[in-house]
C-alpha positions in Angstrom: 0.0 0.0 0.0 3.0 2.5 0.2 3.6 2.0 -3.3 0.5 3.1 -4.3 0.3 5.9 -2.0 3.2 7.4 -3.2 2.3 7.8 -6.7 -1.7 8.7 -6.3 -2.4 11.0 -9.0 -5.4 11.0 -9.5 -9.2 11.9 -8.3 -10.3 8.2 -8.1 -12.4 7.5 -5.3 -12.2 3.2 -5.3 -9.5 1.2 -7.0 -11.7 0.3 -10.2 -11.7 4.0 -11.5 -7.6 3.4 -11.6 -6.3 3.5 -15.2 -5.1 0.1 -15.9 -0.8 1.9 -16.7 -1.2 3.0 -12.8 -2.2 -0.2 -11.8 0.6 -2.7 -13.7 3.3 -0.1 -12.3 1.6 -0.6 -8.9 1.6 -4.0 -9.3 5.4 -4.5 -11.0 6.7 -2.7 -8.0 4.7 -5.1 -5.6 6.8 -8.3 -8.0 10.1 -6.5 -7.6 9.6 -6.8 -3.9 8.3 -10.6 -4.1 9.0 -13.8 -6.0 6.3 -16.5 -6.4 6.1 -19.5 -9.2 4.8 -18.6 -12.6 2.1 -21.1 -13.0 0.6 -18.8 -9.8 1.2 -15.7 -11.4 -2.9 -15.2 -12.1 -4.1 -16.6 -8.9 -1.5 -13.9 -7.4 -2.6 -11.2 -9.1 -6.5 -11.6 -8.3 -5.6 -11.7 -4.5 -3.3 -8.3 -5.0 -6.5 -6.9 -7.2 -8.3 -7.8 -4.2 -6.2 -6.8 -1.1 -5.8 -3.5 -3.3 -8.8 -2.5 -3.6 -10.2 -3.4 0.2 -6.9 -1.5 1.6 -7.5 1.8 -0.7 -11.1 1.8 0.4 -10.5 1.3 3.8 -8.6 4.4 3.8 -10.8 6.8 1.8 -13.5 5.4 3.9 -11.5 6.4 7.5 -10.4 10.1 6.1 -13.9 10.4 5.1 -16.2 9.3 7.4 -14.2 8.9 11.1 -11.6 11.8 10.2 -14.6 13.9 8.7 -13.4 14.8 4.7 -9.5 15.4 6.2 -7.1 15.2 3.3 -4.4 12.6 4.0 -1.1 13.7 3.4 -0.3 11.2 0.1 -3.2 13.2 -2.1 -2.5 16.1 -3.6 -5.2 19.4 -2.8 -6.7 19.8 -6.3 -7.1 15.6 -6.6 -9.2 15.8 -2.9 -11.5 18.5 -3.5 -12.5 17.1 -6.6 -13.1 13.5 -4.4 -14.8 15.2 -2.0 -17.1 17.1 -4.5 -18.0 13.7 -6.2 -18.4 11.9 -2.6 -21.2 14.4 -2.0 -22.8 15.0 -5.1 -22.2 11.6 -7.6 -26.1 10.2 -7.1 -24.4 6.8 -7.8 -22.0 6.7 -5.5 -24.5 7.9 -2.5 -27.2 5.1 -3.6 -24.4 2.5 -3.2 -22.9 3.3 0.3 -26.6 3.6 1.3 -27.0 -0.2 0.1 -23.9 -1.0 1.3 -24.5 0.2 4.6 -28.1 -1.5 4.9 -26.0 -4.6 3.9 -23.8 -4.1 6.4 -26.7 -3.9 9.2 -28.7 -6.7 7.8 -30.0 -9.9 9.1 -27.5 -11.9 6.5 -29.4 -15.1 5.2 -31.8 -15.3 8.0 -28.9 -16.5 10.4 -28.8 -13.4 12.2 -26.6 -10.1 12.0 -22.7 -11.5 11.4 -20.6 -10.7 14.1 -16.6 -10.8 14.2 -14.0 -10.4 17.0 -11.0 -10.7 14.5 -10.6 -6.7 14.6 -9.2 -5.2 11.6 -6.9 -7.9 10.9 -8.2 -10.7 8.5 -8.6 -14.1 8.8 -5.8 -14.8 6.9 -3.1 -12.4 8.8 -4.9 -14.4 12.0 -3.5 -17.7 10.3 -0.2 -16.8 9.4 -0.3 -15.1 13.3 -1.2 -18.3 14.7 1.6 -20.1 11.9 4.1 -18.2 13.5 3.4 -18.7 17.2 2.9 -22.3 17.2 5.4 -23.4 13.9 2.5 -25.4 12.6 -0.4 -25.1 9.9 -4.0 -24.0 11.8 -7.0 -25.4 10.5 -10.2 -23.0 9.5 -11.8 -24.0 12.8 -9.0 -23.0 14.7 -8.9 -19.3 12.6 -13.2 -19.0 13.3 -12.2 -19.7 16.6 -9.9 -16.8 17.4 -12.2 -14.3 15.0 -15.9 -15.5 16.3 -15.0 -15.7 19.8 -13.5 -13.7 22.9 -12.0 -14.2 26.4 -14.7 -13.0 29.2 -12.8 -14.1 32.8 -10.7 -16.4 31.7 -13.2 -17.8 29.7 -13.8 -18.0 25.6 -17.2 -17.2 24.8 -18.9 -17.2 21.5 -19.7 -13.3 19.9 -23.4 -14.8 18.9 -25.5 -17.8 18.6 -24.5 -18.2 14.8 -20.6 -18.8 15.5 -21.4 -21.6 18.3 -23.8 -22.9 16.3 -22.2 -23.2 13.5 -19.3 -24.5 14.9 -20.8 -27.3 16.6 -22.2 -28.3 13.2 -19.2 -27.9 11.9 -17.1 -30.4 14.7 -19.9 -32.9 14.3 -19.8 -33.5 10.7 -15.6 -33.5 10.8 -16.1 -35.9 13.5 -18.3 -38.2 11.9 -16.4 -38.6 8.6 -12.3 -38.5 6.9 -12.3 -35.6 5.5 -9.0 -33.9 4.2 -10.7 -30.6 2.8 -11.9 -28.6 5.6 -13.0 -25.8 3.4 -15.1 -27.7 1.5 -17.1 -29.2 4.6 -17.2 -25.8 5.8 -19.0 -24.5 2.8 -21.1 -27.7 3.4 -22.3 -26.3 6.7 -22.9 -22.5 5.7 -23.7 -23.1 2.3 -22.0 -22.2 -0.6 -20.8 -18.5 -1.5 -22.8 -15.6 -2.4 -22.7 -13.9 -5.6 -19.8 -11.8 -4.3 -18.0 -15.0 -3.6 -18.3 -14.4 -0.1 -19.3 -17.4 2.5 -19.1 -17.1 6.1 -16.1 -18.4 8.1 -14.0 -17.7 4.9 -15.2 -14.0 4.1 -13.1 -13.7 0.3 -11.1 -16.8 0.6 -14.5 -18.4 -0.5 -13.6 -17.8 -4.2 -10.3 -20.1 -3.6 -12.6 -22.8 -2.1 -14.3 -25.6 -4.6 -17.9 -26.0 -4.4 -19.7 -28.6 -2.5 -17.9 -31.6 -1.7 -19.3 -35.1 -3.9 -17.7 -37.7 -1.9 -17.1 -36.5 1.7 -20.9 -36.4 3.2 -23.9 -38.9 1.8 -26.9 -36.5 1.3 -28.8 -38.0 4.0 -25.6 -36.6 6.3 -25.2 -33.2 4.7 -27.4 -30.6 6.9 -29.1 -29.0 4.5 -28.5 -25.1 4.2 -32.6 -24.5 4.1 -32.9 -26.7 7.6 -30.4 -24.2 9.6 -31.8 -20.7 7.3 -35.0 -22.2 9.1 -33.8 -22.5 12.8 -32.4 -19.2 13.2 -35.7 -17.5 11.5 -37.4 -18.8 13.4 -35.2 -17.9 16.8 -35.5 -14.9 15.5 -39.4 -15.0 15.2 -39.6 -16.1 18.7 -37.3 -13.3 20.2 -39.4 -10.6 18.3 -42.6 -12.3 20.0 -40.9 -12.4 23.1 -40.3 -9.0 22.9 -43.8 -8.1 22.1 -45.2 -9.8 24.7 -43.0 -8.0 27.2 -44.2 -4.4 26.1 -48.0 -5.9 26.2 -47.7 -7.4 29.8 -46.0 -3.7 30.5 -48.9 -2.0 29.0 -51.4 -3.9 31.1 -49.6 -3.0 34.2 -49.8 0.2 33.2 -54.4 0.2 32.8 -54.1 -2.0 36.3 -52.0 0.4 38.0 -54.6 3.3 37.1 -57.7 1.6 37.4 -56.2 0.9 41.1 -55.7 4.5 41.7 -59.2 5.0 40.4 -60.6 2.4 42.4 -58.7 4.3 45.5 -60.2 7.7 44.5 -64.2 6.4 44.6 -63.7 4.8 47.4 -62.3 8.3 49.3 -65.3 10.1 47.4 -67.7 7.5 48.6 -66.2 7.7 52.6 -66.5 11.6 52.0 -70.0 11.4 50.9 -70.8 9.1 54.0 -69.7 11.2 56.5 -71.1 14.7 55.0 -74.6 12.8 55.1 -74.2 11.2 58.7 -73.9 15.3 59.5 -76.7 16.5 57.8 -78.8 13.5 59.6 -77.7 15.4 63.1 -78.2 18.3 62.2 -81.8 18.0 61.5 -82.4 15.7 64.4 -81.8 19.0 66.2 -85.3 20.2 68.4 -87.3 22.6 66.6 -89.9 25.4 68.0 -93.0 25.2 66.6 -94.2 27.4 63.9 -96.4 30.5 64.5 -98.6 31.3 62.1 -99.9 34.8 63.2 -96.2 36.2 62.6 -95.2 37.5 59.4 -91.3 37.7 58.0 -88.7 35.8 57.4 -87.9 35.4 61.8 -90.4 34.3 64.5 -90.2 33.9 68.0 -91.5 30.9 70.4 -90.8 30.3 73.8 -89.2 26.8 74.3 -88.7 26.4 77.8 -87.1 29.8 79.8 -85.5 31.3 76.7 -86.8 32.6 73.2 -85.5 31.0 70.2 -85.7 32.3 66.4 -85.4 30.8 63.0 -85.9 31.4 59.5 -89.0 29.9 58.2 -88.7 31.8 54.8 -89.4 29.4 51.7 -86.8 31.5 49.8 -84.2 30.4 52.9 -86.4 26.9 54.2 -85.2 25.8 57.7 -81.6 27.3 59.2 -82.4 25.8 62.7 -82.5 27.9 65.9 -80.6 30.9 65.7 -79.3 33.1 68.8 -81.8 36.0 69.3 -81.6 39.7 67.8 -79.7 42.2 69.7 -82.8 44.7 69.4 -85.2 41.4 71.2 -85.6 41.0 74.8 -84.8 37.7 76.2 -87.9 37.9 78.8 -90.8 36.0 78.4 -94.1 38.0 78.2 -95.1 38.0 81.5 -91.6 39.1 82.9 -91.8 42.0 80.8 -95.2 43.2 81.9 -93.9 42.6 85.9 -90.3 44.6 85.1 -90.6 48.6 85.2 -87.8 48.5 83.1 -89.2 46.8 80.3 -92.9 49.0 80.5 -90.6 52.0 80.4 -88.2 50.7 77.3 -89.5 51.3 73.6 -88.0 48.3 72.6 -90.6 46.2 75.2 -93.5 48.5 73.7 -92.7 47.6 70.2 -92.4 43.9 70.9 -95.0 41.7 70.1 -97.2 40.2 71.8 -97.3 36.1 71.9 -100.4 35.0 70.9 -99.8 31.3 72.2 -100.5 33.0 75.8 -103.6 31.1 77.4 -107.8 32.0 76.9 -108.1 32.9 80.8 -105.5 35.8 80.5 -108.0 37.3 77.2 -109.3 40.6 78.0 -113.0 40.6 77.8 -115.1 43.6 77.0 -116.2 44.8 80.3 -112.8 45.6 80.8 -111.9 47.3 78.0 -114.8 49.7 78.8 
């Protein structure tokens, strides 16, 4: 990739828009540096084409996106703006790192959203790591190992349900049979690459792999790709419902909770409306003076026991029980006031009414009155 850094001249925003003279001098300065066999002079070129074209994007894609448009030092001012211009106007290039992004997000083949633990290394570099460490050859189960997988306390756990369960697949069917090609079983469990030659476990490496294997698994033995694509759906059908049912049972909670509170609201408006009755039933169990019919107004008088007593007898007011007597009203009884000088002598005891409840024998006849 320093090669090619050092002579980019040019706006082109992915490896394919490269003119094919700046790509054989990239690639003769990439043979001057290594040596391989001719007979795997093609097959060596693909992989550079590929490794390329991934390492050029990956590094437009970091200034772009994570360093926000910052022009890397290797591309020349004029060559940037005129990427940057294209980045954010070319309608084609927007639609596909839209799809690529939804791609990237998606539920890939039903088998759940692909997770790996490998970093930004490949599976490949992880190989040649693990070649180096332990002087010896690993197998593809050992690489999706250490990228599907981490250490949590000591222990190696799976990064999601697809890895362990593809894995275990994948032991079972090694187990159960002589098999010397460990990529082709591999493609046996996953199925075989996409269009993009892409298959998971092997990510590019797929398009080195042969097809299906005719001799290692019987058919009856090969899990069939439509049987697994079925399992996870349908874990994943579950988990939505799951999920669903969660958020109803919450919502119900919820109308319980407030029909509770309601219930606790009548039942205070019910105790209130008890006890406001229970004081209207004493207060009209109060004794009342009886009515005089010869007295006009809103008040009259009666004598209950010692002491006079008024109350409203009004239909605009009705009843408002015995009420303390007016300041202007004597408190005497009618034959008090005729024995007191006092009260012959006050206005206020001439101006009072007589009670016309007073007995027949104390009537003045009509001798006296002449």
């Amino acid at each position: 990739m320093e090669k090619i850094c050092e002579s980019y001249e040019g706006a082109w925003i992915c490896y394919s828009e490269v003119h094919q003279d700046v790509k054989e001098m990239w690639f003769n300065k990439f043979k001057d540096k290594y040596r391989w066999n001719q007979e795997n002079e093609r097959a060596i070129q693909r992989i550079y084409k590929m490794k390329a074209g991934k390492e050029l994007s990956d590094r437009l894609y970091k200034q772009r996106v994570e360093k926000k448009f910052q022009r890397p030092n290797w591309i020349g001012v004029g060559y940037w703006d005129l990427m940057v211009h294209r980045w954010k106007t070319d309608l084609k290039f927007i639609a596909s790192s839209k799809k690529n992004k939804q791609n990237r997000a998606s539920n890939c083949d039903g088998m759940g959203f692909p997770l790996y633990a490998g970093g930004s290394k490949s599976q490949l570099c992880h190989s040649d790591d693990i070649e180096k460490n332990t002087r010896a050859k690993p197998s593809r189960a050992d690489v999706f190992i250490i990228t599907h997988s981490k250490v949590i306390n000591g222990q190696r756990e799976w990064v999601d349900e697809r890895s362990e369960f593809v894995h275990e697949n994948f032991v079972d069917i090694i187990s159960s049979q002589d098999s010397t090609e460990l990529g082709v079983t591999w493609i046996d469990v996953v199925g075989p690459p996409n269009k993009k030659g892409r298959c998971y476990g092997l990510a590019a490496e797929a398009k080195f792999v042969k097809g299906g294997s005719s001799r290692g698994l019987s058919q009856s033995q090969q899990p069939p790709v439509e049987v697994i694509n079925e399992i996870f759906s349908l874990k994943s059908q579950c988990q939505t419902y799951t999920e669903e049912i969660g958020k109803l049972k919450e919502a119900s909670d919820m109308r319980e909770k407030k029909i509770n509170t309601m219930r606790g609201d009548m039942d205070n408006m019910m105790q209130q409306w008890q006890m406001m009755m229970a004081r209207g039933n004493m207060f009209h169990q109060q004794p009342v003076a009886p009515f005089n019919p010869s007295l006009t107004g809103p008040f009259q008088t009666s004598v209950v026991g010692s002491q006079s007593s008024y109350y409203m007898s009004s239909p605009m007011f009705g009843y408002m029980g015995n009420m303390a007597p007016l300041p202007h009203q004597s408190t005497h009884t009618p034959a008090q006031a005729q024995s007191s000088p006092h009260a012959q002598s006050s206005p206020h005891a001439q101006s009072q009414p007589q009670d016309v409840t007073r007995p027949l024998s104390q009537e003045p006849n009509d001798q006296d009155s002449i």
